[in-house]
N, C-alpha and C positions, 0 to 999 in steps of 0.2 A: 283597299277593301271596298268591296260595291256596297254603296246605298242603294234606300229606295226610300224618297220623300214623297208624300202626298201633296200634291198641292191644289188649291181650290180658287178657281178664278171666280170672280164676281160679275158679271156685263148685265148691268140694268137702265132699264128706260128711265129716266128720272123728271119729276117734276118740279114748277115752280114753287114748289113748297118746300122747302128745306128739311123741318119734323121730317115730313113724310118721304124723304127719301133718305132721311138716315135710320127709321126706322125698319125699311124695307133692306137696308145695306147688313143692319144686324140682325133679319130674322136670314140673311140669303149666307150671311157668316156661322150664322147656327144650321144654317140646314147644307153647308162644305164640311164644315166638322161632321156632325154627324153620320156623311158618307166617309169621312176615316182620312179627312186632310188636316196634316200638321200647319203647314204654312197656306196662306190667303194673300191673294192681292188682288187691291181692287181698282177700278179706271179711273183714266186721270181727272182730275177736279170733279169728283164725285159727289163730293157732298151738294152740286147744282145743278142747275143746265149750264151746258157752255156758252159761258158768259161774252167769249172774245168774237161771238158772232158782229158784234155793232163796237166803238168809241162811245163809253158813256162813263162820265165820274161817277154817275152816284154807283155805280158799280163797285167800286175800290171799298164799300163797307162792308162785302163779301169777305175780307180778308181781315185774319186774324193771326194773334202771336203764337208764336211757338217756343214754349209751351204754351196752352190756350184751351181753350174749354172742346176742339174738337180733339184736341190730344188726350184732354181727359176721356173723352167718347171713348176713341178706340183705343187706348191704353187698359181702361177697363175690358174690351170686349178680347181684346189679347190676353189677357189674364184671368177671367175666365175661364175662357175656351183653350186657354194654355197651347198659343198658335202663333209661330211668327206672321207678322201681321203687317203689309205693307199699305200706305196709302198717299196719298195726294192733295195736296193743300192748298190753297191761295195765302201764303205766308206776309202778313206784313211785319218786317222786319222794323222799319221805323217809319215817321214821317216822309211820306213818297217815297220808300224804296219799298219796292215789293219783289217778290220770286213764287214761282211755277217749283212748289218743293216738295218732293219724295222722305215721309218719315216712316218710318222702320222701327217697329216692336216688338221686343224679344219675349218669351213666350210668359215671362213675369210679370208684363205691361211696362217694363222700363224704355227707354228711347235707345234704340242700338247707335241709331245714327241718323244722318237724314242726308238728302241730295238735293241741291237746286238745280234745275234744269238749267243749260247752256246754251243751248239750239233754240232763238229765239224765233219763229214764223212771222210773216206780216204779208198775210197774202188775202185774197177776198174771203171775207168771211172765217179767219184766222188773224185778228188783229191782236197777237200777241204782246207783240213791241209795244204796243198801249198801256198794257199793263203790268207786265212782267220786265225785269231788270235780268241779266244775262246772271247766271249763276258766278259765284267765285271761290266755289269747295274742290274745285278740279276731280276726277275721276278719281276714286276712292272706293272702293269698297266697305260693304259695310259686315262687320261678322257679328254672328248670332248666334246661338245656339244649334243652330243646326246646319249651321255653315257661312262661307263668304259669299254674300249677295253682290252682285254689280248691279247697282238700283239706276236706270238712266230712263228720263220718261221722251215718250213719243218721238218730235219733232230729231232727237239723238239715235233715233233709229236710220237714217239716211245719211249718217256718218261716219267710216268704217275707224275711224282713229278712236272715239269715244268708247267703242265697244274692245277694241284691241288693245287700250290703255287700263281698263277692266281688267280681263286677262291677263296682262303681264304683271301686274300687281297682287295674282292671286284668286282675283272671284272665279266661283266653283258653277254660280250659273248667273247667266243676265237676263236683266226685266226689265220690262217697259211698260209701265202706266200709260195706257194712248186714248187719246181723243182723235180718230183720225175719219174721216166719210166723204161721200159726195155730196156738191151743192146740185140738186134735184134736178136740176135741168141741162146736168152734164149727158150729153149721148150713151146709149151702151158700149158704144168701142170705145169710150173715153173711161168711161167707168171698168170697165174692164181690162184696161191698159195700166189704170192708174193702181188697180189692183192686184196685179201680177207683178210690175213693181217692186210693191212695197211688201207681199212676198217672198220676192225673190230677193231682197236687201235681206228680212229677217232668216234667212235660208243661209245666204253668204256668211252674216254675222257666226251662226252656228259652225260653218265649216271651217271657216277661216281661223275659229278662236278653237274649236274643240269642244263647245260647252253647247248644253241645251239652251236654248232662248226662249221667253216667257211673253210674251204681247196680251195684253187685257185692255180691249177695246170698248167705247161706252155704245150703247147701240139705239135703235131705233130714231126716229124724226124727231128734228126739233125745229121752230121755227124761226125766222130773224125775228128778231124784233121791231127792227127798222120798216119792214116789208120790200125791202130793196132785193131779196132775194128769196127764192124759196124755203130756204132754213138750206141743214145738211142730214143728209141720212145717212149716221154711220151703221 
């Protein structure tokens, strides 16, 4: 029997303030709902700026437990608004192990399930591997009330096994929490190469599996911190 789900993507410029970009996440989740979306997802490590622009420890107090005071956040804001509710975390799991993890709220505010990213980057200006430990929940879906989500973020979009492994196990659509852009002083035939790309990956993902595919990108400039680089503009 055909659905028809609503769904409301999030993509906000976010600042070094924290408050203030999770306040702007919950008035942008009130004003999805309100045009008539049941389920929300919003971009990856959202609750900052992307932090894996530079190697810096004191960065690692960015991360918190799950469950944890931003599960409380949007646990409430799922319930609520009575909205499968995806987000993005910087999970510390324990003393120095951390994960890149996708938590998933069903429209109760209970925890459906959650996903550690796998597909770890270490590339300029993507110093993942720094901070992030390689997932080890393997592809899973996650079910909710309004269906089997395949939750896999960003960097697993350039893998055609991750997204197929989904699929075979069931999910009904796949998503991707993404932090993805150019560092500023990439040419326009680079930028545009590297754009058609990544595209034409989330195009494949859809054909190949049969399912709709979900990408929620975080947007506009942010700077290095380092000044080694221009920042990236996703």
């Amino acid at each position: 029997m055909e659905r028809i789900i609503k769904v409301g993507l999030v993509q906000q410029a976010n600042t070094s303030v924290i408050e203030t970009n999770l306040k702007n996440i919950a008035r942008n989740i009130k004003d999805c709902v309100q045009r008539g979306a049941q389920f929300v997802a919003l971009q990856e490590l959202h609750n900052s700026l992307y932090f894996c622009q530079t190697e810096n420890t004191a960065l690692f107090d960015l991360a918190e437990s799950i469950p944890g005071p931003s599960t409380d956040f949007y646990s409430a804001l799922a319930a609520t608004h009575q909205i499968v509710l995806i987000t993005s975390l910087f999970e510390k799991r324990a003393a120095g192990l951390y994960h890149n993890t996708a938590v998933v709220f069903d429209r109760d505010g209970s925890i459906a399930g959650k996903y550690r990213k796998m597909h770890i980057p270490d590339d300029p200006a993507y110093y993942e591997k720094f901070y992030f430990t390689p997932g080890d929940m393997g592809f899973e879906p996650i079910q909710t009330s309004l269906g089997k989500l395949g939750v896999l973020i960003c960097w697993d979009q350039w893998y055609p096994e991750a997204a197929r492994l989904m699929a075979l196990k069931g999910a009904e659509v796949l998503i991707y929490p993404t932090a993805i852009g150019w560092e500023s002083s990439d040419t326009d035939d680079e930028k545009s190469c590297q754009l058609n790309a990544w595209i034409i990956s989330q195009q494949a993902h859809a054909v190949a599996n049969g399912l709709p595919v979900i990408s929620v990108n975080r947007v506009g400039h942010e700077p290095d911190p380092s000044g080694q680089t221009n920042g990236i503009l996703f």
